[in-house]
PQR file with spaces between the fields and no chain letter, atoms N, CA, C, O and H, PARSE charges and radii, in Angstrom:
ATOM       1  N    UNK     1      64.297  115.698  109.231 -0.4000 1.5000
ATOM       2  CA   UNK     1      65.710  115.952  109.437 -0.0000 2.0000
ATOM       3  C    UNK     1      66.491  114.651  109.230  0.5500 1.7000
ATOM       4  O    UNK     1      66.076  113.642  109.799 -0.5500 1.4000
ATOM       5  N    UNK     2      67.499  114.593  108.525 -0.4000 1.5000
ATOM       6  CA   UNK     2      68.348  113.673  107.873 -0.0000 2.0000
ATOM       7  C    UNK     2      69.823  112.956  108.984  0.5500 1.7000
ATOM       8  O    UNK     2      70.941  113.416  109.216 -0.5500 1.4000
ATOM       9  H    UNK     2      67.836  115.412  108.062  0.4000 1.0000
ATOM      10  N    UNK     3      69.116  111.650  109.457 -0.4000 1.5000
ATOM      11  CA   UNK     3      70.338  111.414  110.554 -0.0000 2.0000
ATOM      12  C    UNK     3      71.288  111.422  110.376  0.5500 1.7000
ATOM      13  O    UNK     3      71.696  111.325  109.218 -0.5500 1.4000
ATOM      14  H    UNK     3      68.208  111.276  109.269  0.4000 1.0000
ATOM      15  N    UNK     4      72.429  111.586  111.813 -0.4000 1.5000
ATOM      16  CA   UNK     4      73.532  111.542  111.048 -0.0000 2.0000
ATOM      17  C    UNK     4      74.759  110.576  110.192  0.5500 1.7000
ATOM      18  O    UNK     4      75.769  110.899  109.565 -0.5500 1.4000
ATOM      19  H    UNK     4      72.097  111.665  112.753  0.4000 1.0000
ATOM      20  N    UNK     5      74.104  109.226  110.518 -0.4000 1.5000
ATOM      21  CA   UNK     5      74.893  108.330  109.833 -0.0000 2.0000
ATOM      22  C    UNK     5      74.052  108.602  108.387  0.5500 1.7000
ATOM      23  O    UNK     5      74.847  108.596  107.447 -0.5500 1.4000
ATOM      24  H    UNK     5      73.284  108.964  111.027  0.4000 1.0000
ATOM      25  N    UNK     6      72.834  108.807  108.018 -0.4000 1.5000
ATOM      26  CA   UNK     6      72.736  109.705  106.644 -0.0000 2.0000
ATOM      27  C    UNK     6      73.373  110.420  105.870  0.5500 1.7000
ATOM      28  O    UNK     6      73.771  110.135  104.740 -0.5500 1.4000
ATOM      29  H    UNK     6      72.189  108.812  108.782  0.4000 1.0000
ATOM      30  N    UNK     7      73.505  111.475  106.509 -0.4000 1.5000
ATOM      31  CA   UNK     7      74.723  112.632  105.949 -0.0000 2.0000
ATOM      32  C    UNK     7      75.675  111.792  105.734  0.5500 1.7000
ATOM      33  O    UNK     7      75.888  111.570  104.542 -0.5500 1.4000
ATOM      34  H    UNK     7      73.182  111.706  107.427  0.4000 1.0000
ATOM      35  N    UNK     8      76.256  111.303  106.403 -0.4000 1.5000
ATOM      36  CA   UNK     8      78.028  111.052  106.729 -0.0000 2.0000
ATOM      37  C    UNK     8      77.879  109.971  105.223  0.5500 1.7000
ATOM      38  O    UNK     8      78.634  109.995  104.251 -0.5500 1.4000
ATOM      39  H    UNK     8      76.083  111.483  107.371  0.4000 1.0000
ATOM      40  N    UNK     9      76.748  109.133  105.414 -0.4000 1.5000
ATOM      41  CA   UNK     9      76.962  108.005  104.336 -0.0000 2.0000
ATOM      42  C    UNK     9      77.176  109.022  102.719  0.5500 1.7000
ATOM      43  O    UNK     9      78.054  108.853  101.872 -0.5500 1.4000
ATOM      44  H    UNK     9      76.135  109.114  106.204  0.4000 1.0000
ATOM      45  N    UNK    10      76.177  109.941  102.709 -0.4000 1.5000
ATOM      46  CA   UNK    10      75.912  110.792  101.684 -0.0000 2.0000
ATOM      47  C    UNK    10      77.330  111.339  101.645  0.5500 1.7000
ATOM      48  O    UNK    10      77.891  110.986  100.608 -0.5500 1.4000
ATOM      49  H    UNK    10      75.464  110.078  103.397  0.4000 1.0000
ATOM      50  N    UNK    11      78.091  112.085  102.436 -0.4000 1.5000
ATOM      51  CA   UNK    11      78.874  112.325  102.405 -0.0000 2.0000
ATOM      52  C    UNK    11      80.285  110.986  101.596  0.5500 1.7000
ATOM      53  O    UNK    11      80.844  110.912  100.502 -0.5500 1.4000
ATOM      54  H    UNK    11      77.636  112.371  103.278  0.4000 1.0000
ATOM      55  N    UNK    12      80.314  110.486  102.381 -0.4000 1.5000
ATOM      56  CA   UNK    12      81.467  108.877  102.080 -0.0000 2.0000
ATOM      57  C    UNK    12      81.115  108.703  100.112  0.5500 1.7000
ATOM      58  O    UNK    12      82.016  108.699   99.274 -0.5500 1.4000
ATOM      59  H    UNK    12      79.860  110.547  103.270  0.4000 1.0000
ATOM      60  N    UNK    13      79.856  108.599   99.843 -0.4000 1.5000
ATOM      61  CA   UNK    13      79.563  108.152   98.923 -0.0000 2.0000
ATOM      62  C    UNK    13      80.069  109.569   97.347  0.5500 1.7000
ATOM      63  O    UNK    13      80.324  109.536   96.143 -0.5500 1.4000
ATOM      64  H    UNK    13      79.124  108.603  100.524  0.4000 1.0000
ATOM      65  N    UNK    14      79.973  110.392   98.244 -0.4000 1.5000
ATOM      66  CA   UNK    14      80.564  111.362   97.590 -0.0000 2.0000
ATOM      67  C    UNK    14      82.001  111.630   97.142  0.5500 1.7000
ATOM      68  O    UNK    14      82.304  112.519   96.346 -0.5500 1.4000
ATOM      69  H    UNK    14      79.767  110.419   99.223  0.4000 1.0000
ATOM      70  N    UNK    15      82.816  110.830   97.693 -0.4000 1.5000
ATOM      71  CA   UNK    15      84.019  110.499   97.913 -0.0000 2.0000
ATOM      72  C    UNK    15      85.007  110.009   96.604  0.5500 1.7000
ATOM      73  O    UNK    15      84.905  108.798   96.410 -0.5500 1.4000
ATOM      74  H    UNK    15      82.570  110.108   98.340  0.4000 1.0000
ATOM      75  N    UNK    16      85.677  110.506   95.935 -0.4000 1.5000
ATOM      76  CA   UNK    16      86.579  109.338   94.492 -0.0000 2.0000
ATOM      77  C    UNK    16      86.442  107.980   94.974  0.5500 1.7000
ATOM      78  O    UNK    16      86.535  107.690   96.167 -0.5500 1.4000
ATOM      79  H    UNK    16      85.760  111.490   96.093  0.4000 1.0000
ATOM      80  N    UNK    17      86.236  107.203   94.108 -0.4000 1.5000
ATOM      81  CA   UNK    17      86.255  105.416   94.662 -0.0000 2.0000
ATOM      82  C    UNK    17      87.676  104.966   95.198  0.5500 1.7000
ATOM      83  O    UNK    17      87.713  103.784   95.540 -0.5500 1.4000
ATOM      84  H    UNK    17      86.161  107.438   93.139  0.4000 1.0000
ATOM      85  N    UNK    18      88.867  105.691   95.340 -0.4000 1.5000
ATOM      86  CA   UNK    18      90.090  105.065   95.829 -0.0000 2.0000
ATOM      87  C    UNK    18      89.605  105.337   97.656  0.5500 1.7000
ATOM      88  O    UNK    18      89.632  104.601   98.643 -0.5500 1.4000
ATOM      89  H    UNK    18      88.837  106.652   95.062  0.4000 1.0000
ATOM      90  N    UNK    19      89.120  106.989   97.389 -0.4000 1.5000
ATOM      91  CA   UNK    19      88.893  107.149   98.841 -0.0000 2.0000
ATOM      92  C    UNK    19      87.839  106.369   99.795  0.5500 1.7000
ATOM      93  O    UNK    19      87.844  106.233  101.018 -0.5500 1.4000
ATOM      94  H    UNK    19      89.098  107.587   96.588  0.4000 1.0000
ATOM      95  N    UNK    20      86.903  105.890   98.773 -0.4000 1.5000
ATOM      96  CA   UNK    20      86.192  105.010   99.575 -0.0000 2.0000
ATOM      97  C    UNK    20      86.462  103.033   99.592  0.5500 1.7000
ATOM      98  O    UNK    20      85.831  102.191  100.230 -0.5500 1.4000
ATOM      99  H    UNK    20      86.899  106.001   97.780  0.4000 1.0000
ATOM     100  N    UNK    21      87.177  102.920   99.000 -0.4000 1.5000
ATOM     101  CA   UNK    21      87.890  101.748   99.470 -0.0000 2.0000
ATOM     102  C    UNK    21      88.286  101.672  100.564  0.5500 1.7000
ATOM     103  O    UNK    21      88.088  100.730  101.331 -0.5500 1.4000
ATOM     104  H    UNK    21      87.690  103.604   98.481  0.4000 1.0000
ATOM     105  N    UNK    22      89.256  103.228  100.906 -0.4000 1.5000
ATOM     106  CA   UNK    22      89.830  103.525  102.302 -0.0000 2.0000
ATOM     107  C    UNK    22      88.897  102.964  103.449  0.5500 1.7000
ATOM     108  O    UNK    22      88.973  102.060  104.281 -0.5500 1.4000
ATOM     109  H    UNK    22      89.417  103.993  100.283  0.4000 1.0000
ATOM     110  N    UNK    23      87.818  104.109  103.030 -0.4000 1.5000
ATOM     111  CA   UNK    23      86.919  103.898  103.829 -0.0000 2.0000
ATOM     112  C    UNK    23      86.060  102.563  104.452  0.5500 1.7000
ATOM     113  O    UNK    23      85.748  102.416  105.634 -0.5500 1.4000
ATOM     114  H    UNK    23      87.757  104.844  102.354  0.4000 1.0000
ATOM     115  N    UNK    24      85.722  101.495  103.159 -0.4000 1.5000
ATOM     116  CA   UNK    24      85.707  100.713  103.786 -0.0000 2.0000
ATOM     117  C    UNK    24      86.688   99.438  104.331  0.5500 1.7000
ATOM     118  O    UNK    24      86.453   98.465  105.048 -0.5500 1.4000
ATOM     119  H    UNK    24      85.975  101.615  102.199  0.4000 1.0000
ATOM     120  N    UNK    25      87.964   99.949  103.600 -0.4000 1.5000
ATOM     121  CA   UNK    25      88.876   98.689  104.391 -0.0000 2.0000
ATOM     122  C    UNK    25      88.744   99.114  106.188  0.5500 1.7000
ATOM     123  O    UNK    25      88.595   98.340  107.134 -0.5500 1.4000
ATOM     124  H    UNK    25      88.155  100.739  103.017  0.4000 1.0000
ATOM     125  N    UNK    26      88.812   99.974  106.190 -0.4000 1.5000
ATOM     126  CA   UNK    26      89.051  100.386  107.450 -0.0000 2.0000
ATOM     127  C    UNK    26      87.772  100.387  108.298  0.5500 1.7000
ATOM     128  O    UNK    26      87.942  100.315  109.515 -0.5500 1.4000
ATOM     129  H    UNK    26      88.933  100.603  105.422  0.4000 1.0000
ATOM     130  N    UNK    27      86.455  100.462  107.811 -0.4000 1.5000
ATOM     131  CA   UNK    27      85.271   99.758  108.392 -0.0000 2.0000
ATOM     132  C    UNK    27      85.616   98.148  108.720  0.5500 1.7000
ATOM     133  O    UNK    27      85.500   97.653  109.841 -0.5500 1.4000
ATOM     134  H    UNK    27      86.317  100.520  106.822  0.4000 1.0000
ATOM     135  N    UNK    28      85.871   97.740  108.039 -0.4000 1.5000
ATOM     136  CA   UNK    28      85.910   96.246  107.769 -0.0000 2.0000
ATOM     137  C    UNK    28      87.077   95.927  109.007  0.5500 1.7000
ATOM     138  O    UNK    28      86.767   95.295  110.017 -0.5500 1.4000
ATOM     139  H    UNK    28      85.965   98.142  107.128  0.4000 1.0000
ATOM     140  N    UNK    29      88.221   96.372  108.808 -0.4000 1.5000
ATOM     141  CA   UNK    29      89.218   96.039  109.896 -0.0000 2.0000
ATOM     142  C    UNK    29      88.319   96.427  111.446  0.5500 1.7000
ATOM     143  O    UNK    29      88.333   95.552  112.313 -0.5500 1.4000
ATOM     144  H    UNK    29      88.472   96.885  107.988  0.4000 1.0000
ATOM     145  N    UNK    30      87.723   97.466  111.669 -0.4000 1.5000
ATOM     146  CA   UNK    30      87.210   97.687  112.973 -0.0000 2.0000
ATOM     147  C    UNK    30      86.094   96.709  113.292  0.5500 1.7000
ATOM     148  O    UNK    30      85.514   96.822  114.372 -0.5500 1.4000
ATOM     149  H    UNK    30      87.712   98.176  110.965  0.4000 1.0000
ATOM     150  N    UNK    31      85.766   95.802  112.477 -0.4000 1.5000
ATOM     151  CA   UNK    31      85.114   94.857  112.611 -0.0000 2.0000
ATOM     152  C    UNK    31      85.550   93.483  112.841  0.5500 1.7000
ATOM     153  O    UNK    31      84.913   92.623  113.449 -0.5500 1.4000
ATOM     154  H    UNK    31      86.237   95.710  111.600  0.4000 1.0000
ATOM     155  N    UNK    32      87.079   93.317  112.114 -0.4000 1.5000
ATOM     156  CA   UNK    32      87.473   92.031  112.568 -0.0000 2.0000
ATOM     157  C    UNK    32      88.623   92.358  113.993  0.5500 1.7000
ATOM     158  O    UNK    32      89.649   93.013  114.181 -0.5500 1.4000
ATOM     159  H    UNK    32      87.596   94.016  111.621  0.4000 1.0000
ATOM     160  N    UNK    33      87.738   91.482  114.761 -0.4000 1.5000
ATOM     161  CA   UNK    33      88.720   91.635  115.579 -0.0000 2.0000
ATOM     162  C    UNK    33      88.631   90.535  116.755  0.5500 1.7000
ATOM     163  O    UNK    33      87.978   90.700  117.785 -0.5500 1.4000
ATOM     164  H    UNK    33      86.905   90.951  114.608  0.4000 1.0000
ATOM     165  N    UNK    34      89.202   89.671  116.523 -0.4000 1.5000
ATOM     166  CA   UNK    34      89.433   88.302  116.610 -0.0000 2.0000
ATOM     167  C    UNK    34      89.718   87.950  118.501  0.5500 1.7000
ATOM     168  O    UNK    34      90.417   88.715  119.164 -0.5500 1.4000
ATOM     169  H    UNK    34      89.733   89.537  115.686  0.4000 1.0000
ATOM     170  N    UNK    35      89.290   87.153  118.899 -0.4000 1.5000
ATOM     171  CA   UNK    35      89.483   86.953  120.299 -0.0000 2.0000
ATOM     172  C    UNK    35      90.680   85.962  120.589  0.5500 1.7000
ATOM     173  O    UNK    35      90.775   84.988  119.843 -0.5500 1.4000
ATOM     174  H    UNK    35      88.722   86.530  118.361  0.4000 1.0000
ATOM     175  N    UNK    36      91.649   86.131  121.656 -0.4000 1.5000
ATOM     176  CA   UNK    36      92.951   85.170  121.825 -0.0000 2.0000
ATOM     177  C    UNK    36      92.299   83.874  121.587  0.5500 1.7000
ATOM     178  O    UNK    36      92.385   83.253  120.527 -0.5500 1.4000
ATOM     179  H    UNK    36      91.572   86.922  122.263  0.4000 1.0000
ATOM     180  N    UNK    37      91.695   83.528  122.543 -0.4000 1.5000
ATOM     181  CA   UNK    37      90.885   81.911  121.897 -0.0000 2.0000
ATOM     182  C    UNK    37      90.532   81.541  120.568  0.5500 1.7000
ATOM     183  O    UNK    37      90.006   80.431  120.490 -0.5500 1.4000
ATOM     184  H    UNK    37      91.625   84.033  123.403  0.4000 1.0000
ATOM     185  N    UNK    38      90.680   82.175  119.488 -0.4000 1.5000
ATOM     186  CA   UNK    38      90.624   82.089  118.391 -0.0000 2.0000
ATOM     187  C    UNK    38      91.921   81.701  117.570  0.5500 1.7000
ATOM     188  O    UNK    38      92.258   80.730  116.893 -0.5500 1.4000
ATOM     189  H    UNK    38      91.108   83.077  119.552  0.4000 1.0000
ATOM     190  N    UNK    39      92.429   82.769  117.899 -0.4000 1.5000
ATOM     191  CA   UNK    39      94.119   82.728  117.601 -0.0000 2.0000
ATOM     192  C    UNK    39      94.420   81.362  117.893  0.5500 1.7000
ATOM     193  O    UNK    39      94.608   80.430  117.111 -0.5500 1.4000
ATOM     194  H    UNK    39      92.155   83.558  118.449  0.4000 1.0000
ATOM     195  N    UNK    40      94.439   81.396  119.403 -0.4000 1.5000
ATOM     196  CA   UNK    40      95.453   80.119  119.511 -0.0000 2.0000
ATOM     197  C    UNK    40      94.584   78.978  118.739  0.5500 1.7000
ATOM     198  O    UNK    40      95.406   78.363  118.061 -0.5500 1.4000
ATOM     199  H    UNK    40      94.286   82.153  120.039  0.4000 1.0000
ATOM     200  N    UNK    41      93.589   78.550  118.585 -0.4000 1.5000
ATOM     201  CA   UNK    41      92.803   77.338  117.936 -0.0000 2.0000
ATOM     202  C    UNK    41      93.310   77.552  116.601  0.5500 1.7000
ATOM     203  O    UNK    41      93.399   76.593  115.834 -0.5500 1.4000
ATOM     204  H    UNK    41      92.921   79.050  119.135  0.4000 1.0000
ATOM     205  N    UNK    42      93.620   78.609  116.279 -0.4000 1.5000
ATOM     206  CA   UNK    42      93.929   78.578  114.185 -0.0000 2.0000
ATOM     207  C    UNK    42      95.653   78.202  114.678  0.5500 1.7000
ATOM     208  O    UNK    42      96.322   77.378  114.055 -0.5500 1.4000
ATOM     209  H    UNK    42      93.548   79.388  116.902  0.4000 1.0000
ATOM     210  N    UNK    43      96.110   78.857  115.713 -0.4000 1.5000
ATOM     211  CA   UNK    43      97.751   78.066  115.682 -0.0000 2.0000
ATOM     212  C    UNK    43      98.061   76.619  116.020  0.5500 1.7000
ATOM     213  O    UNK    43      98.917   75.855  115.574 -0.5500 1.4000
ATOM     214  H    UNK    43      95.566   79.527  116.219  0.4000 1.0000
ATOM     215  N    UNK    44      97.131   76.467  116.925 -0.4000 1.5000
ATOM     216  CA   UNK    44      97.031   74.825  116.479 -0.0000 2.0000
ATOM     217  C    UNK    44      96.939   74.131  115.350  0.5500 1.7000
ATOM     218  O    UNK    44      97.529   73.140  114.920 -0.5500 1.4000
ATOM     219  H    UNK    44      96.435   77.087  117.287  0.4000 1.0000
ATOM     220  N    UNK    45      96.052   74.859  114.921 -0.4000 1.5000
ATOM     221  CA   UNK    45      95.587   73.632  113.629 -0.0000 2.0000
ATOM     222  C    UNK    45      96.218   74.075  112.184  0.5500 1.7000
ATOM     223  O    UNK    45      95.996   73.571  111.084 -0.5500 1.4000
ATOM     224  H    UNK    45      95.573   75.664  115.270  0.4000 1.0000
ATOM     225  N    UNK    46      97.234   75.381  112.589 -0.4000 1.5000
ATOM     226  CA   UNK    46      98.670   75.299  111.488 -0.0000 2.0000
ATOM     227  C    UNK    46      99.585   74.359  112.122  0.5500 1.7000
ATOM     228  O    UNK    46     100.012   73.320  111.619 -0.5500 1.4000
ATOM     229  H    UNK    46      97.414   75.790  113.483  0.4000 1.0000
ATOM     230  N    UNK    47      99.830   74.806  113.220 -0.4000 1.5000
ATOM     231  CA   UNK    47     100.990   73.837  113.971 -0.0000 2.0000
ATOM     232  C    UNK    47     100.369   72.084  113.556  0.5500 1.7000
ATOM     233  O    UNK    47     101.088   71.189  113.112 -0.5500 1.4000
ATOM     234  H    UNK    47      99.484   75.651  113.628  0.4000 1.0000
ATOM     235  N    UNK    48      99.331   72.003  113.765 -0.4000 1.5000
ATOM     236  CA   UNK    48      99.341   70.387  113.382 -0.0000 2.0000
ATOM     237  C    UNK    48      99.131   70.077  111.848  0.5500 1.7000
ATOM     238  O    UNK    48      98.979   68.931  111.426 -0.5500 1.4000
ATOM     239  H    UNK    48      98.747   72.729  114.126  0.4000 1.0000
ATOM     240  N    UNK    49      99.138   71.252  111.024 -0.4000 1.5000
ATOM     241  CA   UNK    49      99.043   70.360  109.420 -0.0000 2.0000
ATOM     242  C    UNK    49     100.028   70.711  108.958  0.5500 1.7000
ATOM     243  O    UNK    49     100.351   70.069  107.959 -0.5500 1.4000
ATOM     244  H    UNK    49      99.262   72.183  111.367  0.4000 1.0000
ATOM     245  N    UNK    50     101.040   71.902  109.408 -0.4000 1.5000
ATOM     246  CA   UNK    50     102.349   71.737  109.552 -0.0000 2.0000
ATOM     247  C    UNK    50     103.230   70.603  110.038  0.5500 1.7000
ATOM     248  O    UNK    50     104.415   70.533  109.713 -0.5500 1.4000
ATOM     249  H    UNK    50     100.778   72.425  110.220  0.4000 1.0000
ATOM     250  N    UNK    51     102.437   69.422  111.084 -0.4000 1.5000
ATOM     251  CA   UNK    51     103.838   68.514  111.248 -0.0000 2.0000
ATOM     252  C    UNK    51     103.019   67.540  110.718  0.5500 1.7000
ATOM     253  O    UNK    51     103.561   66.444  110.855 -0.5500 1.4000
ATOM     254  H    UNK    51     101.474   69.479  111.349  0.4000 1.0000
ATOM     255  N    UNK    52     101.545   67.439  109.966 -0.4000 1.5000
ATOM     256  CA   UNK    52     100.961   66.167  109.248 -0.0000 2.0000
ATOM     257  C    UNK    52     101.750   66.140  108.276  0.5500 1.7000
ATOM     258  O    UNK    52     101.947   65.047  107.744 -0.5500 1.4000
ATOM     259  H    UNK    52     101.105   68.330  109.854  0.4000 1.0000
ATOM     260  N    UNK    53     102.360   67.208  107.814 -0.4000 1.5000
ATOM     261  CA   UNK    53     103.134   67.654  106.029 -0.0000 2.0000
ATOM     262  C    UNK    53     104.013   67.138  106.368  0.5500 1.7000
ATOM     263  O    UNK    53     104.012   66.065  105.764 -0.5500 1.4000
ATOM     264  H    UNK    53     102.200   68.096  108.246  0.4000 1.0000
ATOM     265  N    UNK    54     105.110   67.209  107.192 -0.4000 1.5000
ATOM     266  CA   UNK    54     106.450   66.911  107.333 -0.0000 2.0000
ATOM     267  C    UNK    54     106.357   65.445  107.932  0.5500 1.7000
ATOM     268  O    UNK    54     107.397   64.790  107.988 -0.5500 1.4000
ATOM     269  H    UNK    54     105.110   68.080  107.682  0.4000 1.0000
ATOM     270  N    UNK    55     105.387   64.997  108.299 -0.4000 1.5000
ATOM     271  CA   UNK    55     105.342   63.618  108.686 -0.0000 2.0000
ATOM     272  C    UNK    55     104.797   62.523  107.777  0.5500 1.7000
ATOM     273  O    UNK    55     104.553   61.353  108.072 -0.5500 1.4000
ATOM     274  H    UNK    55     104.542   65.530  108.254  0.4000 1.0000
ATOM     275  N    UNK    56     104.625   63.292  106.343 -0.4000 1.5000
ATOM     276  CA   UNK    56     104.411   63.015  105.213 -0.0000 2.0000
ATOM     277  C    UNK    56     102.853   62.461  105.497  0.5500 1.7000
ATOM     278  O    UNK    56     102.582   62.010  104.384 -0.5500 1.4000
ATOM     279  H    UNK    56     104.823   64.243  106.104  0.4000 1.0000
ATOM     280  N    UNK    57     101.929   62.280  106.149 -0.4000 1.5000
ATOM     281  CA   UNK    57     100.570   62.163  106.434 -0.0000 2.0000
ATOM     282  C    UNK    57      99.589   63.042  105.788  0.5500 1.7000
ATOM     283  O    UNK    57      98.379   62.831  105.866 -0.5500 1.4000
ATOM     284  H    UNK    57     102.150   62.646  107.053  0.4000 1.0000
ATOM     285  N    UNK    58      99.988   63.804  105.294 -0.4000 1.5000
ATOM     286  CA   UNK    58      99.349   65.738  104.233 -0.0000 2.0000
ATOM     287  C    UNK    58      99.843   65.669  103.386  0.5500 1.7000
ATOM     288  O    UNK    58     100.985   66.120  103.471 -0.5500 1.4000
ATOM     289  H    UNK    58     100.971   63.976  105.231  0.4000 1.0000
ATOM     290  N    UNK    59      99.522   65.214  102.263 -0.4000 1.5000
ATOM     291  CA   UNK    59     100.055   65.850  100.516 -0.0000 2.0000
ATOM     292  C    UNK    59      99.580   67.528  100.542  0.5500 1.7000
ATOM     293  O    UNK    59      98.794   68.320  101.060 -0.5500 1.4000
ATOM     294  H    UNK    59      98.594   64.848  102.194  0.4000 1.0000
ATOM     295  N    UNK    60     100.736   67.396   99.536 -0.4000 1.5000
ATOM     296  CA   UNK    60     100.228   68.951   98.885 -0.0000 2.0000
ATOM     297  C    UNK    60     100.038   68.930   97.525  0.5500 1.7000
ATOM     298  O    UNK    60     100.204   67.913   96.852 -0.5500 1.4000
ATOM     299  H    UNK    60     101.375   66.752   99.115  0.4000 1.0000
ATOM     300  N    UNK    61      99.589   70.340   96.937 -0.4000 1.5000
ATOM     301  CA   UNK    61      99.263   70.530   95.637 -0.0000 2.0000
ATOM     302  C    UNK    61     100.014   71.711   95.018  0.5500 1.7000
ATOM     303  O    UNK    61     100.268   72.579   95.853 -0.5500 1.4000
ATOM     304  H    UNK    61      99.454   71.166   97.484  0.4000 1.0000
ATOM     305  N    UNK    62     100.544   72.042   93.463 -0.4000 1.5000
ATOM     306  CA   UNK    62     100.765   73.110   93.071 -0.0000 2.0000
ATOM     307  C    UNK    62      99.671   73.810   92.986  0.5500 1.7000
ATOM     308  O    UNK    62      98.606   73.434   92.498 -0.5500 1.4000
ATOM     309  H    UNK    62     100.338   71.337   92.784  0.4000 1.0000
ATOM     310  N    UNK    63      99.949   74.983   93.526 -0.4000 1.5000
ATOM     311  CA   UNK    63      99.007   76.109   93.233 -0.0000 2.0000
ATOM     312  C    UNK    63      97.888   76.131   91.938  0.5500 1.7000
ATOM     313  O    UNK    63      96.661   76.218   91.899 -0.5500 1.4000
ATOM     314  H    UNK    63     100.815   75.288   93.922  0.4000 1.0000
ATOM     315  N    UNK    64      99.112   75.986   90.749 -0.4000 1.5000
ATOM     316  CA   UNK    64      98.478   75.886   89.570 -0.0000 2.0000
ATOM     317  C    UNK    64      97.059   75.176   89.676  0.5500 1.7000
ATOM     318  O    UNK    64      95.992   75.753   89.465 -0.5500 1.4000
ATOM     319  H    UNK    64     100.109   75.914   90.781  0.4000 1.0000
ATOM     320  N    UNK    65      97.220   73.658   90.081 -0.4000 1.5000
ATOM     321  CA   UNK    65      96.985   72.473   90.074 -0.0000 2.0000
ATOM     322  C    UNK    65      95.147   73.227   90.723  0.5500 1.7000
ATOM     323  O    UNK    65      94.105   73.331   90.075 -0.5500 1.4000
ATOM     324  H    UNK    65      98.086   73.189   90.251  0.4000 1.0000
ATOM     325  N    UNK    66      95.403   73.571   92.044 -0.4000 1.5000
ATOM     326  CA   UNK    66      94.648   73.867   92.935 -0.0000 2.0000
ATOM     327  C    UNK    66      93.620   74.968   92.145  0.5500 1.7000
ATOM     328  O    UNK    66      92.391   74.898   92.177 -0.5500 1.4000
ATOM     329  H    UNK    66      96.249   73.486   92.571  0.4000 1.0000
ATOM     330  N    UNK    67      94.359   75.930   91.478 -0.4000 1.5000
ATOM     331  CA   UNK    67      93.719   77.629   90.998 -0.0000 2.0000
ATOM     332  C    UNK    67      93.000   76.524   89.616  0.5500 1.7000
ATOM     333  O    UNK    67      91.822   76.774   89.362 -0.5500 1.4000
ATOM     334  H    UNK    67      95.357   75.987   91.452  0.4000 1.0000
ATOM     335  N    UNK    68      93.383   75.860   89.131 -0.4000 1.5000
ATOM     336  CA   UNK    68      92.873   75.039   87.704 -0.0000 2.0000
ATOM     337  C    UNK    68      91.292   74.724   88.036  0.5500 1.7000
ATOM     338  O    UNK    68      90.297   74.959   87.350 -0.5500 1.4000
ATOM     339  H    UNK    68      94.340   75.657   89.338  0.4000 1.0000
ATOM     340  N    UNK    69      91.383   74.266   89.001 -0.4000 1.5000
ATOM     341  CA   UNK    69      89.780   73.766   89.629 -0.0000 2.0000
ATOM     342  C    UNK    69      88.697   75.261   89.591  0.5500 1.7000
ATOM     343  O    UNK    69      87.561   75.237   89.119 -0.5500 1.4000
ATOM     344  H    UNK    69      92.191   74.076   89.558  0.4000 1.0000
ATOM     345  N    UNK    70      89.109   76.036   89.972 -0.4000 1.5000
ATOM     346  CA   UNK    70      88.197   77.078   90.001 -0.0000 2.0000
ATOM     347  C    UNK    70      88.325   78.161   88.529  0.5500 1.7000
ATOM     348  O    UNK    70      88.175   79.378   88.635 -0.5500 1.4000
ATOM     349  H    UNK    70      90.032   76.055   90.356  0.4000 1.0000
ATOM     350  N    UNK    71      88.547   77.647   87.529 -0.4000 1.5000
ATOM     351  CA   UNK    71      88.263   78.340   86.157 -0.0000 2.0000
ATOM     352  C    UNK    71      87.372   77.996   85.655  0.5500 1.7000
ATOM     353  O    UNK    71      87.053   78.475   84.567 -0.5500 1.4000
ATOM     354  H    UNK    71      88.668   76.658   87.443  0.4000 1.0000
């Protein structure tokens, strides 16, 4: 007898490929799901390369410049 996350997969896979994108963005989102202590540590460390930039201590790059490296 065929479990049921079997079927269901058999099922999903059966699916047009737009519908299963659905499917897995929305796997994927029920998976990220980030703890406040997290958050605030990534707002820190925008908040501080945000005022390294403006304190002129952080160069930046054009995009271009940046996307050029990975061709």
């Amino acid at each position: 007898m065929k479990s049921d996350s079997n079927t269901l997969l058999e099922d999903v896979l059966a699916l047009p490929v737009n519908q299963r994108i659905e499917v897995v963005e929305k796997l994927l989102q029920s998976l990220d799901m980030p703890s406040k202590q997290t958050e605030e540590i990534w707002a820190e460390e925008a908040d501080s390369r945000v005022e390294s930039y403006e304190d002129g201590r952080l160069g930046s790059l054009a995009a271009e410049e940046v996307l050029q490296k990975y061709k």
